[in-house]
C-alpha positions as CSV (number, residue, x, y, z in Angstrom):
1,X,-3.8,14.3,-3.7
2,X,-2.4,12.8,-7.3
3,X,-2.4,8.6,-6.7
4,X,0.2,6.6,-9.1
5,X,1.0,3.5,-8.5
6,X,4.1,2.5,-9.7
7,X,4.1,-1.1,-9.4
8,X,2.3,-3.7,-7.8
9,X,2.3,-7.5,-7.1
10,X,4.9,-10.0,-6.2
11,X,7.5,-8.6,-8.3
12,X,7.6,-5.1,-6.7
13,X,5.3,-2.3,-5.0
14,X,5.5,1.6,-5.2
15,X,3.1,4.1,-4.5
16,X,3.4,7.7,-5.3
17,X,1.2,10.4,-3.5
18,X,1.9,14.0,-4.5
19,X,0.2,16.9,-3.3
20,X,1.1,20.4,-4.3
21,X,4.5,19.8,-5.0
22,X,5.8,17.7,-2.8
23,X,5.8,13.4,-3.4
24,X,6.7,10.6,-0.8
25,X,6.7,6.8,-1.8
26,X,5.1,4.1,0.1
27,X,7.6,1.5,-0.8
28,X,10.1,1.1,-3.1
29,X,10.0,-2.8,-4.4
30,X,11.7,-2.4,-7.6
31,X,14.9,-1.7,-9.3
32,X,15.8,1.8,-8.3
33,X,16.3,2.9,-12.5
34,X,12.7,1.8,-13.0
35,X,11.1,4.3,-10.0
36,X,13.2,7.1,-11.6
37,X,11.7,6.0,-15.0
38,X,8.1,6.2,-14.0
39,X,8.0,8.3,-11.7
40,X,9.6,10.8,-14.7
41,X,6.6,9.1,-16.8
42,X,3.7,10.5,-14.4
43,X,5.3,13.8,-14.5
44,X,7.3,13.6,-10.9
45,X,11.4,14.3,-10.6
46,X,12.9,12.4,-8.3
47,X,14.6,15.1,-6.6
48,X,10.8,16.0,-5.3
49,X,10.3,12.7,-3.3
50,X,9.9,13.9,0.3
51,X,10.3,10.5,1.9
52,X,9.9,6.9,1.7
53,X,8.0,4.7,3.7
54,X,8.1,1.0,4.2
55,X,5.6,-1.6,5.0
56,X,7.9,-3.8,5.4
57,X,11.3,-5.7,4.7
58,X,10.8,-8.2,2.0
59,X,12.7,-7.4,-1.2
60,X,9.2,-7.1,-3.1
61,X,9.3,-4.0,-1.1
62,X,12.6,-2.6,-0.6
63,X,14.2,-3.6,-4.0
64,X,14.6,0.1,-5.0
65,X,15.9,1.4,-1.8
66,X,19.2,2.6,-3.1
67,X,17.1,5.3,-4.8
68,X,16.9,6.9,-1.0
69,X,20.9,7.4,-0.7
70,X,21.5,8.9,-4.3
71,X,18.8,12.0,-3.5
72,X,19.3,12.0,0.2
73,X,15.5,11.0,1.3
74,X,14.7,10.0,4.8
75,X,13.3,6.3,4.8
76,X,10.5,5.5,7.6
77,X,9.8,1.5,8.7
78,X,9.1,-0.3,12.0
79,X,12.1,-0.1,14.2
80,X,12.1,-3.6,14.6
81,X,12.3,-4.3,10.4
82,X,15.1,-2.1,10.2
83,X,16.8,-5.6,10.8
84,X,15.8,-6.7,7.2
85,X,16.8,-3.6,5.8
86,X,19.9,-3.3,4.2
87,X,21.7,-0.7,2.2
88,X,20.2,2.7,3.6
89,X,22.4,5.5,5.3
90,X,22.3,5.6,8.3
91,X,21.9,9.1,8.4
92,X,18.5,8.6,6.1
93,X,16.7,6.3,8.7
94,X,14.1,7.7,10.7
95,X,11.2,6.7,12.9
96,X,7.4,7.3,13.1
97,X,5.3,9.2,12.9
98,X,6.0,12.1,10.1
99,X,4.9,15.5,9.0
100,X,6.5,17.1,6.0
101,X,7.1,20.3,5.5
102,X,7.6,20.8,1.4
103,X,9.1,24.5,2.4
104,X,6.0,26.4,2.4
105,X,3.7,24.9,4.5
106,X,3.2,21.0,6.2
107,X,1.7,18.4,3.2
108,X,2.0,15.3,4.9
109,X,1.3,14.0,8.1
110,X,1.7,10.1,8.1
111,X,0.8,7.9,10.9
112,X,1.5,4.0,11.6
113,X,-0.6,1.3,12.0
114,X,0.6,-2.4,12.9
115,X,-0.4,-5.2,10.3
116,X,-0.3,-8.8,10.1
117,X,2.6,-10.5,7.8
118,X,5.8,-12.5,8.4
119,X,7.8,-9.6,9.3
120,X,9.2,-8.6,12.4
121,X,7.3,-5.3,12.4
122,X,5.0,-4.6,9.3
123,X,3.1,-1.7,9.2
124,X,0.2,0.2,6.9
125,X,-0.5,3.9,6.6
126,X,-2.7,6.5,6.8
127,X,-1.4,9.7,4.9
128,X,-3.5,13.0,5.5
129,X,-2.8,15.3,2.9
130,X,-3.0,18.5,5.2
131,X,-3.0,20.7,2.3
132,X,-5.7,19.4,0.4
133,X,-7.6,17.9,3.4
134,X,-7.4,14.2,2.0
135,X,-6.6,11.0,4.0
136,X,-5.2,7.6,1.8
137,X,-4.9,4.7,3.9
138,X,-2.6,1.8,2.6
139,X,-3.0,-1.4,3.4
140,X,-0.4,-4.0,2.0
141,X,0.5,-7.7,3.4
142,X,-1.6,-8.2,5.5
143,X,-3.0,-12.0,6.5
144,X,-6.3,-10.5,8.7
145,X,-7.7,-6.8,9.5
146,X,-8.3,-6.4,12.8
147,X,-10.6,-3.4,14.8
148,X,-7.6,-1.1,15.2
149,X,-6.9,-1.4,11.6
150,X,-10.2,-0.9,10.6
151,X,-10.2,2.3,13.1
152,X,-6.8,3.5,11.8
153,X,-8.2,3.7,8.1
154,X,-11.5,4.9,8.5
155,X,-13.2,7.8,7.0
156,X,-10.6,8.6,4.1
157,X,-11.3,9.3,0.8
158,X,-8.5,6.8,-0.8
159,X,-8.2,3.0,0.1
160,X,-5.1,1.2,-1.3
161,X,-5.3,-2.6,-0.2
162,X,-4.5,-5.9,-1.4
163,X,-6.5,-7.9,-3.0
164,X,-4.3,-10.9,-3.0
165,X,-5.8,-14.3,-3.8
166,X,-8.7,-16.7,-4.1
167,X,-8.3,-19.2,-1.7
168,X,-9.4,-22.0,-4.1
169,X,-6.8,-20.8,-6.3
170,X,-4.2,-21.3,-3.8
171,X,-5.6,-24.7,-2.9
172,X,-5.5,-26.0,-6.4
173,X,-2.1,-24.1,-7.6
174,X,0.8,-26.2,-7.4
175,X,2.7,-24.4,-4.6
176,X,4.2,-26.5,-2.1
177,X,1.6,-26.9,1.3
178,X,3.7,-24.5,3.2
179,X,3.7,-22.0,1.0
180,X,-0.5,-22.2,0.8
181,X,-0.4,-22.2,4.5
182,X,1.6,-19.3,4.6
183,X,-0.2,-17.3,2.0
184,X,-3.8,-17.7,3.4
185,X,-2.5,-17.8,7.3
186,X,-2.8,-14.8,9.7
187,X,0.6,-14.0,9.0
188,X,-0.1,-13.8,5.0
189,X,-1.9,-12.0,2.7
190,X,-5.6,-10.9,2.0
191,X,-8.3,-12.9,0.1
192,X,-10.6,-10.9,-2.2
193,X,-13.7,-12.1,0.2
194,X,-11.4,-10.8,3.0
195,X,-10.8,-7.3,1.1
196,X,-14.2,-7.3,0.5
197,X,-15.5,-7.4,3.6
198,X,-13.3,-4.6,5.0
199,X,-14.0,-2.8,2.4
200,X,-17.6,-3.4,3.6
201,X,-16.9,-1.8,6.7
202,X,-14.8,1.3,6.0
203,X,-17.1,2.6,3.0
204,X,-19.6,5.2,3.1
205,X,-20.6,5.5,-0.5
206,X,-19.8,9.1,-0.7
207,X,-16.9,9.0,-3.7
208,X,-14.1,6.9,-2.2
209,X,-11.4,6.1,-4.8
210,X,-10.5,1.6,-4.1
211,X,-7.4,0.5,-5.2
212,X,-7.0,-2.9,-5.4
213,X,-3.5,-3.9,-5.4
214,X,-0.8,-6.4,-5.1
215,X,-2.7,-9.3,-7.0
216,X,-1.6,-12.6,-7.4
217,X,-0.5,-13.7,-11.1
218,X,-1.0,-17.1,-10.3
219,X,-3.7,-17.2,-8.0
220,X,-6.2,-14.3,-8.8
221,X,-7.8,-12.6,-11.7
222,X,-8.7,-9.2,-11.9
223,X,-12.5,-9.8,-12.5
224,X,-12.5,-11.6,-10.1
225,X,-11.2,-9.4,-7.5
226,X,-13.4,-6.6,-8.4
227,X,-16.5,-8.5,-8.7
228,X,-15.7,-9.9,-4.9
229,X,-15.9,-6.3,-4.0
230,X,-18.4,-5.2,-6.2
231,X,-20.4,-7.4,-4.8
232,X,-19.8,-7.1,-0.9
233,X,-20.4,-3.3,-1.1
234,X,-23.6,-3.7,-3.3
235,X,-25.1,-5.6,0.1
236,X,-25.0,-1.2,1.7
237,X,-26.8,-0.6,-1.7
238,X,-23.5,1.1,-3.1
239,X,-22.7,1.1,-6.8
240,X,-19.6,1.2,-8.5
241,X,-18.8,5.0,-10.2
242,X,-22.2,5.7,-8.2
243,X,-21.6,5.7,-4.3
244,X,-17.5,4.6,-5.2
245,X,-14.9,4.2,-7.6
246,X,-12.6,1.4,-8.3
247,X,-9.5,0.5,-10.2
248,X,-7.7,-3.0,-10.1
249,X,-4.1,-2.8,-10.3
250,X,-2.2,-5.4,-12.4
């Protein structure tokens, strides 16, 4: 399974996962030119993307959505966000779960799992690459990780989660107090000591591939999010390019 992520952070999120020769996007959170521009940059027409699938409705997500009427792919969300989601045909939108079929054999099989963000149904996913025998789970916007999260996403060989903010960096930012209440609530995003410790829990040391994504300009740093989980996972006696590998996305 090829990983390229194609944006990440406030501004927009896209994740491509290609295996043999079939691609599907896990959101699609910026302009529709600029996914045809990189995903033609990692080597991937856009005629080849399978499917999209959404996390959820907020424009940092769905920005490029357009993209899934000019080459005709299906688009998979909650049923309930569908509400927030604008501009798809309807002939394009589909439920969960999904196996793909890339004409010679199935590739994909993506199931659902229910996350925790101001959305009326946000979701993460676990992709198993059937041909390969990979499973990448994604975990995006998310305020807290609960035990069927954490059951969901275990045992596969990529993690994509946030890795959103340091709490005293929100505190001392100069956000308005319900926008910090928002961002470090239930309902908001991950802290890089929440990551972390999740992160804690679902790795075995035996050559997982972390992303950390959707960063914070404002109220994280890079170092700073991979020494958080650097440091959590050295408590098993894992080390980095040892036990794991891990790559910060900016």
């Amino acid at each position: 399974m090829k990983v390229n992520i194609l944006a990440s952070g406030s501004s927009g999120n896209c994740i491509a996962l290609t295996s043999g020769g079939s691609t599907i996007l896990v959101d699609a959170g910026v302009a529709k030119t600029k996914i045809e521009k990189r995903l033609l940059e990692v080597g991937i027409v856009p005629i080849n993307v399978e499917a999209i699938f959404i996390t959820h409705a907020h424009k940092d997500h769905t920005k490029g959505l357009p993209l899934a009427n000019k080459y005709k792919i299906p688009v998979y969300a909650g049923e309930e966000e569908w509400k927030d989601i604008q501009g798809v045909d309807e002939e394009l939108r589909k439920s969960l779960p999904a196996i793909l079929n890339d004409g010679i054999e199935y590739t994909f099989q993506v199931i659902a799992f229910k996350t925790h963000h101001d959305a009326y149904d946000p979701l993460g996913y676990v992709v198993h690459d059937l041909y390969n025998d990979l499973r990448c789970s994604i975990c995006l916007d998310t305020g807290k990780v609960d035990d069927e999260m954490l059951e969901a996403m275990k045992d596969s060989n990529v993690y994509i989660i946030e890795s959103n903010h340091e709490p005293r960096m929100v505190e001392a930012s100069s956000y308005p107090n319900s926008v910090k209440a928002r961002i470090i609530s239930d309902v908001g995003h991950l802290s890089n000591q929440q990551t972390a410790e999740t992160l804690y829990k679902l790795v075995q040391g035996r050559g997982e591939q972390i992303y950390l994504t959707h960063l914070s300009s404002n109220n994280n740093m890079p170092a700073l999010a991979e020494m958080t989980t650097v440091r959590e996972l050295a408590k098993k006696g894992f080390i980095k390019d040892k036990h794991y590998k891990l790559e910060v996305i900016t």
